[in-house]
C-alpha positions as semicolon CSV with decimal commas, in nm:
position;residue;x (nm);y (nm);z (nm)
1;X;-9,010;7,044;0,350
2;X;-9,078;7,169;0,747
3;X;-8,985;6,913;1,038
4;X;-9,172;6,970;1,352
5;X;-9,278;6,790;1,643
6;X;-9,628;6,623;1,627
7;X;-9,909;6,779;1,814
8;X;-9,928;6,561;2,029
9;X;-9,541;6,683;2,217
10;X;-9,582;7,014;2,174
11;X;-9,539;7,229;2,452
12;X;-9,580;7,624;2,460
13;X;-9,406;7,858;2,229
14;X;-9,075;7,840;2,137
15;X;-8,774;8,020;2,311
16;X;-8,583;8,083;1,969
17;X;-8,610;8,099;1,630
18;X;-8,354;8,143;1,386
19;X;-8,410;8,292;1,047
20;X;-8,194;8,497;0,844
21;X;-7,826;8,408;0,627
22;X;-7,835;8,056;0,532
23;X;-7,849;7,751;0,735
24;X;-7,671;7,380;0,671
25;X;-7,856;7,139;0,833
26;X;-7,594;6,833;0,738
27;X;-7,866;6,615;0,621
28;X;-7,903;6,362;0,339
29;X;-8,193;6,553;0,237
30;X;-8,176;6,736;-0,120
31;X;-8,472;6,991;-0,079
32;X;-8,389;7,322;-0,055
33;X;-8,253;7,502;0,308
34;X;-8,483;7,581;0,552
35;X;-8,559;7,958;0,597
36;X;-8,577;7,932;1,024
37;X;-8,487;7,687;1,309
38;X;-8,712;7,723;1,626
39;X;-8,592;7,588;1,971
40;X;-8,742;7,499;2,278
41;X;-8,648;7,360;2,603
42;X;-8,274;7,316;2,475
43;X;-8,388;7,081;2,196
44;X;-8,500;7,165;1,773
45;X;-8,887;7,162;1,752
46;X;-8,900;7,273;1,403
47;X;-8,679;7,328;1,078
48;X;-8,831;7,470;0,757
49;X;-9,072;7,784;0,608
50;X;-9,014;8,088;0,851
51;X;-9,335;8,208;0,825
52;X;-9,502;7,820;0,916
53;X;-9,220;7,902;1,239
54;X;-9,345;8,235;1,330
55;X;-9,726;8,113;1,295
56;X;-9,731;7,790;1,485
57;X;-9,426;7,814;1,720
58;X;-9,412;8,241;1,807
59;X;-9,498;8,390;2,121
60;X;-9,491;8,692;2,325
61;X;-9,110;8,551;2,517
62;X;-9,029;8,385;2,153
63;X;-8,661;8,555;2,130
64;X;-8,607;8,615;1,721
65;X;-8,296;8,546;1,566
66;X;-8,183;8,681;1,278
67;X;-7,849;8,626;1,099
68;X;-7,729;8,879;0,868
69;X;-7,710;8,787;0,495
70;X;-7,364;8,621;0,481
71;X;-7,391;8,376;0,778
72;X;-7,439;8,086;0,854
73;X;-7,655;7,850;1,134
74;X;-7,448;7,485;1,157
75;X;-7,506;7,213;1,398
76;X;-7,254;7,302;1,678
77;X;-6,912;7,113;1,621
78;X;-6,778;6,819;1,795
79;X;-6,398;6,790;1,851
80;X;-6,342;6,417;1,740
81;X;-5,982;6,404;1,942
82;X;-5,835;6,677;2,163
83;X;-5,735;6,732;2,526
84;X;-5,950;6,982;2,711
85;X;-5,735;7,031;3,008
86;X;-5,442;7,056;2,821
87;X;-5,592;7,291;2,581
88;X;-5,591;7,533;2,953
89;X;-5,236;7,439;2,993
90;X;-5,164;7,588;2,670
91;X;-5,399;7,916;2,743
92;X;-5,206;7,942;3,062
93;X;-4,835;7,902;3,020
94;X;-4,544;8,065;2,791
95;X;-4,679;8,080;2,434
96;X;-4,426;7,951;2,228
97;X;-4,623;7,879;1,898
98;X;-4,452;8,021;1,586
99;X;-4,696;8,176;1,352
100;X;-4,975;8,246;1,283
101;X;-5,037;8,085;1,655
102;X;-4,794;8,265;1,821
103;X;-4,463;8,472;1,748
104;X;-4,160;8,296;1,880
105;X;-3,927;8,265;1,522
106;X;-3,566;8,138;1,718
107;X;-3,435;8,055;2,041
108;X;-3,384;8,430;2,107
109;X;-3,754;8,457;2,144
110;X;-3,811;8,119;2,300
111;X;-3,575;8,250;2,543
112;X;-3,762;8,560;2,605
113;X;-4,102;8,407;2,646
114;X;-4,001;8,190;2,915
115;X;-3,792;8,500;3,073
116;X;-4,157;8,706;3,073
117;X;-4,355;8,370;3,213
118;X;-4,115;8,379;3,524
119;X;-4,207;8,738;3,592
120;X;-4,541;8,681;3,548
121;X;-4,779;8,585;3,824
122;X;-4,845;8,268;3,773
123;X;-4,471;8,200;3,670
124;X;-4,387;8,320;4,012
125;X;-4,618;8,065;4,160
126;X;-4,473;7,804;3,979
127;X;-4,165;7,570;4,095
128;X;-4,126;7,532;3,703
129;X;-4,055;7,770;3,444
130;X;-4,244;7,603;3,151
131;X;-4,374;7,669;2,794
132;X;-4,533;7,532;2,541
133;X;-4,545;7,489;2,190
134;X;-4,214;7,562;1,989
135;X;-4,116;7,410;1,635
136;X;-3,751;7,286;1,589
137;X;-3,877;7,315;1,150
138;X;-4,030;7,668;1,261
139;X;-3,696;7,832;1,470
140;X;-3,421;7,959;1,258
141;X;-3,179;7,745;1,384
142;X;-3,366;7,465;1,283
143;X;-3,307;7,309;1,591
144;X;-3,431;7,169;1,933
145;X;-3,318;7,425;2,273
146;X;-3,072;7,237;2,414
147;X;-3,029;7,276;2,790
148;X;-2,732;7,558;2,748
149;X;-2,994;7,746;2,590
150;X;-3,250;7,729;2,868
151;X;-2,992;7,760;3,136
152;X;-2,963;8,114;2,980
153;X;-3,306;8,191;3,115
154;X;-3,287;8,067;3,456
155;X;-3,033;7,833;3,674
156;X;-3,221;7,938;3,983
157;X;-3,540;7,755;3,849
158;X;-3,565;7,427;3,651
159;X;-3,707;7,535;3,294
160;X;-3,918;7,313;3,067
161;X;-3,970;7,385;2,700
162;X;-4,258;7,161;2,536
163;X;-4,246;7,098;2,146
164;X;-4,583;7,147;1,976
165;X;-4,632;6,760;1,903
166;X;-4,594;6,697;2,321
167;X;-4,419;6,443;2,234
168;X;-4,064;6,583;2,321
169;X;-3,941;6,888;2,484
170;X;-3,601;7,036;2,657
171;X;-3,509;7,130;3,009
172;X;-3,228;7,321;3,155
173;X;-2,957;7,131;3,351
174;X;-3,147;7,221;3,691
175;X;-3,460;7,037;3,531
176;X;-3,160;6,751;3,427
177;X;-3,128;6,763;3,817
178;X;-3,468;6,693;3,905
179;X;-3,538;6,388;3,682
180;X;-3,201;6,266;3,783
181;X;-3,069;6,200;3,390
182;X;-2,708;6,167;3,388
183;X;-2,441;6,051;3,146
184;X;-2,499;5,675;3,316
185;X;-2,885;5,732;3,313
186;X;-2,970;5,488;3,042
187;X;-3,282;5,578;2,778
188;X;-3,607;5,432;2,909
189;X;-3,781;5,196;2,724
190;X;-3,986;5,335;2,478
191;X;-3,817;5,737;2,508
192;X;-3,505;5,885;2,452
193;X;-3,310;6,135;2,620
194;X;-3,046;6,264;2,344
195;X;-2,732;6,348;2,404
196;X;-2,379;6,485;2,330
197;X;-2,248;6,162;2,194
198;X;-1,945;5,975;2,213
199;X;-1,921;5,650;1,965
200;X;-1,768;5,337;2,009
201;X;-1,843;5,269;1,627
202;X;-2,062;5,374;1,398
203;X;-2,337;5,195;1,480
204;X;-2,301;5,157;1,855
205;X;-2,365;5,532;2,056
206;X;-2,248;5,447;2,438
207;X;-2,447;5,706;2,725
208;X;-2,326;6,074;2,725
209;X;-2,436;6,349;2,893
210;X;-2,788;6,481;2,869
211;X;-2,841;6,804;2,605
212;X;-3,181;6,864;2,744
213;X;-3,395;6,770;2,469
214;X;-3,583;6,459;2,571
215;X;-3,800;6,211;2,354
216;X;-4,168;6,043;2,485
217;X;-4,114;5,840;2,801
218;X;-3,805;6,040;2,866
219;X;-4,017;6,331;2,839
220;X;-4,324;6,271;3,032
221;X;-4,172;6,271;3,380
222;X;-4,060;6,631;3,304
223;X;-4,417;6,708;3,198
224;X;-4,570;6,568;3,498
225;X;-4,323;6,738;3,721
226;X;-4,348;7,058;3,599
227;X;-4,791;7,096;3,551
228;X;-4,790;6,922;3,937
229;X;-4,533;7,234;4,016
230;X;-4,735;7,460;3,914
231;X;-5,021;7,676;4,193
232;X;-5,393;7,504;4,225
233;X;-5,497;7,820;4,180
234;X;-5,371;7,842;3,840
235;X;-5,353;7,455;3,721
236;X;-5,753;7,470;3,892
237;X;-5,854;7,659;3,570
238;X;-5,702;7,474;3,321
239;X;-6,036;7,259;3,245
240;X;-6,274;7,636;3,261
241;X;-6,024;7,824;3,048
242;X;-5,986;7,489;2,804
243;X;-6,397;7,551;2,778
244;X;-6,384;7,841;2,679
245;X;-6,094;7,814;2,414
246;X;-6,332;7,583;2,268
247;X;-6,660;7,733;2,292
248;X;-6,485;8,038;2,072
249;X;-6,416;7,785;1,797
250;X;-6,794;7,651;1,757
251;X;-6,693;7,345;1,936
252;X;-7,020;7,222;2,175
253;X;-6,885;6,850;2,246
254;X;-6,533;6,854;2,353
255;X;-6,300;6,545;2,459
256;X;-6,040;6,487;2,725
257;X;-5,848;6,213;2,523
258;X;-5,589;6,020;2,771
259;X;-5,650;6,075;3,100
260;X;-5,554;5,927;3,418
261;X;-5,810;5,783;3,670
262;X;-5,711;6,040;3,927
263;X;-5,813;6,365;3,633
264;X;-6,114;6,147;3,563
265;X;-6,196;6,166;3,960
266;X;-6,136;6,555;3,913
267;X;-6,361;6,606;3,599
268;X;-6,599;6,432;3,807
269;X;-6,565;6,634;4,122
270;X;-6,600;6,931;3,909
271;X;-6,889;6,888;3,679
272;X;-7,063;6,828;4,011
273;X;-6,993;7,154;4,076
274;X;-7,180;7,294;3,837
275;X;-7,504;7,382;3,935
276;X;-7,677;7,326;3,576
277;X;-7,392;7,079;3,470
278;X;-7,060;7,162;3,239
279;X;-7,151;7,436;3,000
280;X;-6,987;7,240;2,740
281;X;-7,040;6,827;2,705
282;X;-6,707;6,645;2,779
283;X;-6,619;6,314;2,677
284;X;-6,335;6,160;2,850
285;X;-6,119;5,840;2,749
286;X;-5,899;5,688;3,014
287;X;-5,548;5,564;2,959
288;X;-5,620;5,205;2,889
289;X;-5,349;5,059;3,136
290;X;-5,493;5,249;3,382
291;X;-5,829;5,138;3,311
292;X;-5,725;4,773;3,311
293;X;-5,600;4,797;3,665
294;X;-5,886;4,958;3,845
295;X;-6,216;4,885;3,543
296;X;-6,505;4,950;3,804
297;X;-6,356;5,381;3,854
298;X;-6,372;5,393;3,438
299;X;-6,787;5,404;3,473
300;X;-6,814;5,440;3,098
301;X;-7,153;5,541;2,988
302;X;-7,359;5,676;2,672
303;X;-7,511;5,903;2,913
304;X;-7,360;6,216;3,049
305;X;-7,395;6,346;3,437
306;X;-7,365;6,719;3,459
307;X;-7,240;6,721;3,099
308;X;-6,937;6,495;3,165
309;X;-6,919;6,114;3,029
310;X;-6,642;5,827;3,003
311;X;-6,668;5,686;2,683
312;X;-6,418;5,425;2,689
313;X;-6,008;5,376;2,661
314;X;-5,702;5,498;2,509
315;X;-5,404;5,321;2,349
316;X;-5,059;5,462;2,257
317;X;-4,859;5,334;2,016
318;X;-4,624;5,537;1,876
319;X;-4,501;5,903;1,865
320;X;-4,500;6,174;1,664
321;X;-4,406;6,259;1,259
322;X;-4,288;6,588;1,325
323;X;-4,126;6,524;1,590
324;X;-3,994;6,228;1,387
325;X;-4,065;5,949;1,689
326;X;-4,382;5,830;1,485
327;X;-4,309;5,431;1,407
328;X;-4,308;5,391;1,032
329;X;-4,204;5,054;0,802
330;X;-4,001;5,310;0,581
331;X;-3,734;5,504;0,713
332;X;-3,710;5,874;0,765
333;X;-3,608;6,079;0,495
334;X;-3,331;6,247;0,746
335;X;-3,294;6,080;1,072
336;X;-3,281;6,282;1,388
337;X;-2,950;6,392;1,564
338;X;-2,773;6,077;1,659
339;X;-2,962;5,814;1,495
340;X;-2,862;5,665;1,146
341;X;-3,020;5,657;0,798
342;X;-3,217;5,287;0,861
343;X;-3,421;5,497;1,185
344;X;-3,843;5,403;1,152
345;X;-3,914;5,573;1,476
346;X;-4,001;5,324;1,732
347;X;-4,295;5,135;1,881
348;X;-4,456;5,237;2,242
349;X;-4,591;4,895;2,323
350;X;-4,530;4,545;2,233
351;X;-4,777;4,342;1,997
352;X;-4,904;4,140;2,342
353;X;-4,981;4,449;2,533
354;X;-5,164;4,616;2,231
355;X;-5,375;4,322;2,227
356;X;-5,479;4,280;2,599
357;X;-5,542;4,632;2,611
358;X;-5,801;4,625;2,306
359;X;-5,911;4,296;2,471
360;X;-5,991;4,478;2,758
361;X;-6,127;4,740;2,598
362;X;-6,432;4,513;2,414
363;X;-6,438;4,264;2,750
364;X;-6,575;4,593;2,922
365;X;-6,785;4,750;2,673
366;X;-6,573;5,071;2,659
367;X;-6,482;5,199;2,317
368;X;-6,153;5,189;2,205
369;X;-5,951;5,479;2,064
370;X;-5,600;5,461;1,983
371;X;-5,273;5,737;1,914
372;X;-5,118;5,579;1,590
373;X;-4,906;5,849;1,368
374;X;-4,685;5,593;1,200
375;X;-4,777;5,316;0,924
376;X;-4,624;5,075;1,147
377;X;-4,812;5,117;1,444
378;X;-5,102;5,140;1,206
379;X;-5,049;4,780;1,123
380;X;-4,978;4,713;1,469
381;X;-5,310;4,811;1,558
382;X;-5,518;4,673;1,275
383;X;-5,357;4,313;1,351
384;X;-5,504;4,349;1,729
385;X;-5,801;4,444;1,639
386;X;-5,870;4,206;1,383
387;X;-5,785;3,963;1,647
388;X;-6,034;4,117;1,914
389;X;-6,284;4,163;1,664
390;X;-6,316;3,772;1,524
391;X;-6,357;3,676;1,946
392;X;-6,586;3,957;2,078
393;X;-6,777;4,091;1,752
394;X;-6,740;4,462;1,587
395;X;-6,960;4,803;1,518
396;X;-6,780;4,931;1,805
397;X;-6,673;5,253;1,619
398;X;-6,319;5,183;1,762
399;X;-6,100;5,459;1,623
400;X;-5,804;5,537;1,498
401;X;-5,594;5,888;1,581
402;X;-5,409;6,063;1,330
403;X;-5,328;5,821;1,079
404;X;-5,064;6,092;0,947
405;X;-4,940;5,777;0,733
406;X;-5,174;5,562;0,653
407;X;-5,127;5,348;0,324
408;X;-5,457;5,320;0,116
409;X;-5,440;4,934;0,249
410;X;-5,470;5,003;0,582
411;X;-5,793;5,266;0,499
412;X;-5,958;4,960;0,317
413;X;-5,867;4,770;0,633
414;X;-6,038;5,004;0,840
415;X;-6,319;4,952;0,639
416;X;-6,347;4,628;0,667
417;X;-6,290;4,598;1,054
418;X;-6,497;4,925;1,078
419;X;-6,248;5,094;1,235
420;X;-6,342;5,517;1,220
421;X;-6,019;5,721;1,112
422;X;-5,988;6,082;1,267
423;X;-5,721;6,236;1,072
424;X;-5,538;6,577;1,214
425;X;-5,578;6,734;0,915
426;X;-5,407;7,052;0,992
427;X;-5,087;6,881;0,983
428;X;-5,090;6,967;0,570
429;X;-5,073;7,322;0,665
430;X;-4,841;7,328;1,007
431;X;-4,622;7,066;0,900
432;X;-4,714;6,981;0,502
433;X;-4,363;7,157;0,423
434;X;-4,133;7,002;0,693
435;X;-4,230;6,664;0,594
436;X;-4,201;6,686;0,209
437;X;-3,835;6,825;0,328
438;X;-3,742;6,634;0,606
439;X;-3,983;6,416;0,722
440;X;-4,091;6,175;0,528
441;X;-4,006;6,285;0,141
442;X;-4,226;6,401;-0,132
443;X;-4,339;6,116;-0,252
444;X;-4,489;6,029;0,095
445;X;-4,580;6,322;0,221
446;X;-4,836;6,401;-0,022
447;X;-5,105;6,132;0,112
448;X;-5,067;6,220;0,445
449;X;-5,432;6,267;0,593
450;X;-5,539;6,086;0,364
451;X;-5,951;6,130;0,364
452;X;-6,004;6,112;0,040
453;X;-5,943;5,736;0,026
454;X;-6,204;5,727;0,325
455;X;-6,448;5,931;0,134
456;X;-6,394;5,712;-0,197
457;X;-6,480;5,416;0,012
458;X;-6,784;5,562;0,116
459;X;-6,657;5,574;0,503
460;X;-6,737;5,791;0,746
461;X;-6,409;5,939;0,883
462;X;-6,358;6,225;1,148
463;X;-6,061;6,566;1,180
464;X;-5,980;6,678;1,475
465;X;-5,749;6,961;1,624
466;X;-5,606;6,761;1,948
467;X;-5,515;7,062;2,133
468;X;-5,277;7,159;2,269
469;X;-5,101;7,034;1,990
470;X;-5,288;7,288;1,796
471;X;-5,529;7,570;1,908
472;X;-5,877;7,405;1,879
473;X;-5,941;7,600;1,562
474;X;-6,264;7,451;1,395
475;X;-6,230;7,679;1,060
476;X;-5,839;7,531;1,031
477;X;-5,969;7,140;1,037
478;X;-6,212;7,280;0,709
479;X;-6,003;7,471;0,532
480;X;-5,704;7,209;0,551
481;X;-5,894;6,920;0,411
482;X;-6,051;7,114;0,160
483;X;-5,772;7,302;0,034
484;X;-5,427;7,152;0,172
485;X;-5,203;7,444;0,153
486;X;-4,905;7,474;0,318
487;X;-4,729;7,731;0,513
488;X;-4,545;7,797;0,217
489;X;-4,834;7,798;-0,006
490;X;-4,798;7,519;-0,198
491;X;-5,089;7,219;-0,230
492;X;-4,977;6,910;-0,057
493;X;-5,181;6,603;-0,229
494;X;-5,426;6,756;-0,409
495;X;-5,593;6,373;-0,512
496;X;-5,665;6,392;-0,082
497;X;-5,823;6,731;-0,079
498;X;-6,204;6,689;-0,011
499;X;-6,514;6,879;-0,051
500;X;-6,653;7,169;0,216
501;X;-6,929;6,941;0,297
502;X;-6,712;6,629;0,383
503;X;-6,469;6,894;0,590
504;X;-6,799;6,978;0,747
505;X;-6,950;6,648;0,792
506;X;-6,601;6,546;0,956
507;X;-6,674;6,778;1,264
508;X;-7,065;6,779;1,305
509;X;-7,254;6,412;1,185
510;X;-6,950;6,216;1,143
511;X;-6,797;6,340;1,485
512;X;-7,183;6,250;1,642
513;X;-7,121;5,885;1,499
514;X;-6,813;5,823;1,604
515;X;-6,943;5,898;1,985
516;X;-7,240;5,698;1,949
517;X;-7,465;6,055;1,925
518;X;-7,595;6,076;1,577
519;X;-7,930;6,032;1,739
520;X;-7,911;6,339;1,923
521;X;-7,631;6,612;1,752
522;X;-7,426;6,624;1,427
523;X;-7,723;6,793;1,206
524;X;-7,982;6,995;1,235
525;X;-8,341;6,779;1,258
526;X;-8,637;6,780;1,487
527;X;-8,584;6,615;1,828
528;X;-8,196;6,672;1,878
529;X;-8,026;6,894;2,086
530;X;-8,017;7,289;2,012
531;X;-7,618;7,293;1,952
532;X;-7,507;7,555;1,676
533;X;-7,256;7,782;1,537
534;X;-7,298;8,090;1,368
535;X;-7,036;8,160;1,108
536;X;-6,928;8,493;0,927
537;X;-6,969;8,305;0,638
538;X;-7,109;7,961;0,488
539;X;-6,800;7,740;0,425
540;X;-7,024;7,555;0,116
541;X;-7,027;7,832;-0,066
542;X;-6,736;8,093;-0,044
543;X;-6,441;8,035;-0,245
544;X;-6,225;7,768;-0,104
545;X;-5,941;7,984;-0,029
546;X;-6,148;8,182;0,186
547;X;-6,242;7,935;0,370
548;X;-5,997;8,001;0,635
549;X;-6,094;8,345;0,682
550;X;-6,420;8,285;0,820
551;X;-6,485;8,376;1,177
552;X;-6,690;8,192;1,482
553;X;-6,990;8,464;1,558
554;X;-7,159;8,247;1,855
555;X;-7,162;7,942;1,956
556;X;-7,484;7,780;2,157
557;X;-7,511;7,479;2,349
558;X;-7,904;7,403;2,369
559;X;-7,997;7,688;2,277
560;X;-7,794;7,880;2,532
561;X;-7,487;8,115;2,412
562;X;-7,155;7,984;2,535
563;X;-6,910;8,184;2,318
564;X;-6,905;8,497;2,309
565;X;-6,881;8,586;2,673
566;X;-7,049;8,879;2,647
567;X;-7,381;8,701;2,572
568;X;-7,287;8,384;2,768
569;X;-7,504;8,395;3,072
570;X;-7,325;8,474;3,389
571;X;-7,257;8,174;3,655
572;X;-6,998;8,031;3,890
573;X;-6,678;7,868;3,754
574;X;-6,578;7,559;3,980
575;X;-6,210;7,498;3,987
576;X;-6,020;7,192;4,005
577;X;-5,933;7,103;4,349
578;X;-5,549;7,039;4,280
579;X;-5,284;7,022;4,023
580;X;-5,360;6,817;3,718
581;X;-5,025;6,651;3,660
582;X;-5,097;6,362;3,465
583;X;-5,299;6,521;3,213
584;X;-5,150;6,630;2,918
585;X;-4,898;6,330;2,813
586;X;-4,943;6,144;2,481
587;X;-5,136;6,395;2,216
C-alpha cells in the first residue's frame, strides 16, 4: 500500500527517490515493503510502488537512488543516551580502548599511548597528559595504573588515565599534586580515592597515601582539570569531531546527556554558528542541580533552534558495575581493593535530594532522565518518582539509564509509573565476561540488560551506546541484544536476547518516543523527516551472528548526506569558543 501526500500539499518534483535493496520502514503495518521512498524539501512525500514514485513524483533534478541488492534504507538512528562532546574527547585524546576498539592489552601499552599523546601536537598543547578508555578486566595485570606506573611516563607533566566506565581513572603523583590528595586528604563524599592502606582493624582502614587510582567524586576534579588544560583549539572541536563519529554510525539525533549550564551556553553559541543549523539534531539534558539553581538558562523546548534543543534534566545516582561503584542491595561477588566482602557500591545522592530534584524536574516541565547502574539506586529512583508522580501526574517518558541490574520487579514498576528503560546493551559483550567472573556472579549476571522483560510486558524500552564509554557503534547496540555474546564467545542470558526488529525498534521508533518525536522520526511514513541509513546489509534478515558485521554505507539527515564525508556537502565548522571542562563527568 503507497503513502503520499494529498494533492492538495504537493509541491514540485521530488529531490530523491530511493529504490533498490530492501527498505524497513519500522511500522506496525504488515503489507509487504515498499519498493522506493521519494523525498522532498527534507521531509518523506511518498513510500510504496516505485513505478507509482517515478510517475507522479520524477522530474528532470529528481536525483535516483538506488541501493544495491543486499542493503538496506532504515529510518536514521537516534542515540537514546550518549555524550556528544565527550564522544570528541575520546576521538581526540590517547586511545586506550582494548580490543576490538583499540589495542592497549597491559600497562606497557597504556604507558606507551600516553608517551606518543605527549609528543603529539595536541599533547604538546596540553598542560595534561590524558587518555581515555582502559579496562582494569581487559589489561593483563588485571589491574588499575597506579600512579608509579604513570609517573613512568612523565613527572614533568601531570598524567591522567580515564577508565572506560568514566567513572574512575588514575593520575601520576604530579596530578596527586594538583588536586592536592594527600595521606590526610579524606575521601569525599560520594568518591573514593584508594590507597596504600594501613589498618587499624579489620574493618576500620585509617587515610594512607594516594595510589593514583581515584573513584567518582574523587575523580571528577581530575577530569575537569585536565579537558580545561587542554588548547581551545583542540577542546573547540570536540562537539564537530563528536558529529561526525556519529554521523558514521547512522546516528541522525544525537544527545549531550549531563551537561553543565556553561556547555549548554556553548552548544548554544555554536549551533548559532551554523549557517543552516547543526548538521546533526542535538538534544541536551542539563545536570539537574544545576538546573535547579538557575531554571530560566535550562530553556527546555520540543522544538529545536539551529538543530540544538534542551529537553529536560539529569540525575545521578550511582556509579558504575564494571567499575564496581554501581549501588546494588546484593553485594559484589569480589569487592574492590580495600573494601570487604559486605561492599554494595554506594549511593551518589541521598533519598531527599533525589526527590527535589525529580520534583523539580516535573515543577518545570523538563523531562527527567536519570544514571542508575545498580538495583539499589534503581529502587531509589522508582520510590521518588512514584512520589512525584501521585502530586504532579505522569506520561512524562521519564527515563531510566542503564538499568545494568534491574530485577524483573523494578521493570514491572517501570511499567506501571511509565518510566522508559534505555539499557546499554553492549555491556553483554564488553563486560558480559567480567561480571559473570567478578562482578556480580553468574547467577546475576545473566539478566543484566534485561529487555526482554520490557518486551514481554509489551513496553517500549530504548539501547543506547553513551559514548565515550563506548564508540557510538549503532550495529554493536543490535547485535548485542539480539545475540548477547561475549568477548569470550559465550551467550550471556539467552531468555533476555530479543528479536532484530526490537534491537531495531530500540534505536529508531522507540528512541523517537522516548524524545517526544514519534510524530516526526523513528520510521519511515509520509510527512516525517527524511533521516536514513543505508546498511551493507538488512539486520532482519541475515543470520544473527552476522549481524555485527554489517557496515554504515551513508547516513542522511533530511535528505542530505552527513556520513560519508566524501558526499557530505562542504560547509564551515564553528568551533567552541573555549575549553569544555565540565563536560564529560557522570556517563
Amino acid at each position: 500500500m503507497s503513502q503520499e501526500v494529498s494533492p492538495g500539499t504537493r509541491s514540485g518534483d521530488a529531490d530523491i527517490i530511493f529504490s533498490g535493496g530492501s527498505i524497513v520502514t519500522v511500522t506496525d503495518e504488515k503489507s509487504a515493503a515498499p519498493e522506493a521512498v521519494a523525498v522532498k524539501d527534507g521531509r518523506i512525500v511518498f513510500v510504496g510502488n516505485l513505478s507509482q514514485a517515478r510517475a507522479k513524483w520524477q522530474g528532470p533534478d529528481t536525483r535516483l537512488h538506488d541501493l544495491l541488492p543486499d542493503q538496506a534504507l532504515l529510518p536514521g538512528f537516534i542515540d537514546a543516551h550518549g555524550h556528544i562532546t565527550g564522544t570528541g574527547l575520546q576521538a581526540t585524546i590517547a586511545n586506550l580502548l582494548a580490543a576490538p576498539d583499540g589495542d592497549v592489552t597491559g600497562i606497557a601499552s597504556l604507558q606507551d599511548k600516553l608517551r606518543a599523546f605527549a609528543e603529539s601536537e595536541v599533547g604538546k598543547r596540553s598542560d595534561w597528559i590524558i587518555g581515555f578508555g582502559y579496562d582494569d578486566s581487559m589489561l593483563t595485570e588485571g589491574n588499575h595504573p597506579t600512579r608509579h606506573d604513570l609517573d613512568a611516563v612523565s613527572t614533568e607533566k601531570p598524567v591522567l588515565a580515564i577508565h572506560q566506565s568514566f567513572h574512575l581513572g588514575a593520575v601520576n603523583s604530579l596530578g596527586l599534586e594538583r588536586l592536592k590528595y594527600t595521606a590526610t586528604t579524606p575521601d569525599p563524599k560520594g568518591g573514593v580515592i584508594r590507597r596504600k592502606l594501613e589498618r587499624v582493624t579489620e574493618s576500620e582502614p585509617v587515610y594512607g597515601e594516594p595510589n593514583g587510582v581515584l573513584e567518582e567524586t574523587a575523580f571528577n576534579p581530575a577530569a575537569d582539570l585536565a579537558v580545561a588544560g587542554m588548547d581551545p583549539i583542540d577542546s573547540g572541536q570536540f562537539l564537530a569531531m563528536g558529529l561526525r563519529a556519529a554521523a558514521r554510525f547512522g546516528f541522525t539525533t544525537v544527545q549531550e546527556g549531563g551537561a553543565s549550564l556553561e556547555v549548554l551556553g556553548l552548544l548554544r553559541q555554536v549551533a548559532d554558528a551554523y549557517p543552516d543549523g547543526l548538521p546533526t539534531d542535538v538534544v541536551v539534558y542539563v545536570k539537574a542541580d544545576q538546573a535547579m539553581k538557575s531554571p530560566d538558562t535550562v530553556q527546555a523546548s520540543r522544538e529545536y533552534t539551529k538543530g540544538l534543543r534542551t529537553a529536560g534534566v539529569k540525575l545521578l545516582l550511582d556509579g558504575s558495575p564494571q567499575g564496581r561503584t554501581a549501588w546494588l542491595t546484593e553485594p559484589y561477588l569480589t569487592p574492590p581493593d580495600g573494601q570487604n566482602e559486605n561492599y554494595r557500591g554506594y549511593a551518589t545522592l541521598p533519598d531527599k535530594d533525589v526527590l527535589a530534584q525529580v520534583r523539580a524536574g516535573f515543577a518545570n516541565n523538563w523531562q527527567v532522565i536519570a544514571h542508575v547502574n545498580g538495583d539499589a539506586a534503581i529502587d531509589q529512583f522508582i520510590q521518588c518518582v512514584r512520589t512525584a508522580t501521585k502530586e504532579a501526574g505522569q506520561d512524562r517518558r521519564t527515563t531510566a539509564i542503564h538499568c545494568q541490574t534491574a530485577r524483573e520487579d523494578q521493570v514491572e514498576a517501570f511499567r506501571e509509573l511509565g518510566i522508559i528503560p534505555s539499557f546499554f546493551s553492549m555491556h553483554t559483550y564488553y563486560w558480559g565476561d567480567w561480571y559473570r567472573k567478578t562482578v556480580l556472579g553468574p547467577e546475576r549476571a545473566v539478566d543484566i540488560s534485561p529487555a526482554r522483560w520490557a518486551v514481554d510486558r509489551g513496553m517500549v524500552y530504548t539501547s543506547h551506546h553513551d559514548a565515550p564509554v563506548a564508540l557510538p557503534n549503532s550495529i554493536a547496540i543490535l547485535s548485542s541484544q539480539v545475540t548477547r555474546v561475549t568477548r569470550s564467545g559465550s551467550v550471556l542470558g539467552p531468555d533476555q536476547c530479543v528479536s532484530a526488529l526490537d534491537a531495531v525498534k530500540s534505536i529508531t521508533i522507540n528512541a523517537a518516543r522516548q524524545y517526544f518525536e514519534e510524530d516526526t522520526k523513528g520510521s519511515i511514513e509520509v510527512g516525517k523527516l527524511a533521516d536514513f541509513v543505508i546498511l551493507s546489509h538488512n539486520p532482519l534478515t541475515i543470520p544473527e551472528r552476522k549481524i555485527k558485521d554489517i557496515t554504515v554505507v551513508e547516513t542522511i539527515k533530511e535528505g542530505r548526506t552527513v556520513y560519508p564525508p566524501s558526499l557530505a556537502l562542504p560547509g564551515p565548522v564553528p568551533v567552541l569558543p573555549k575549553a569544555m571542562s565540565a563536560a564529560f563527568a557522570h556517563c
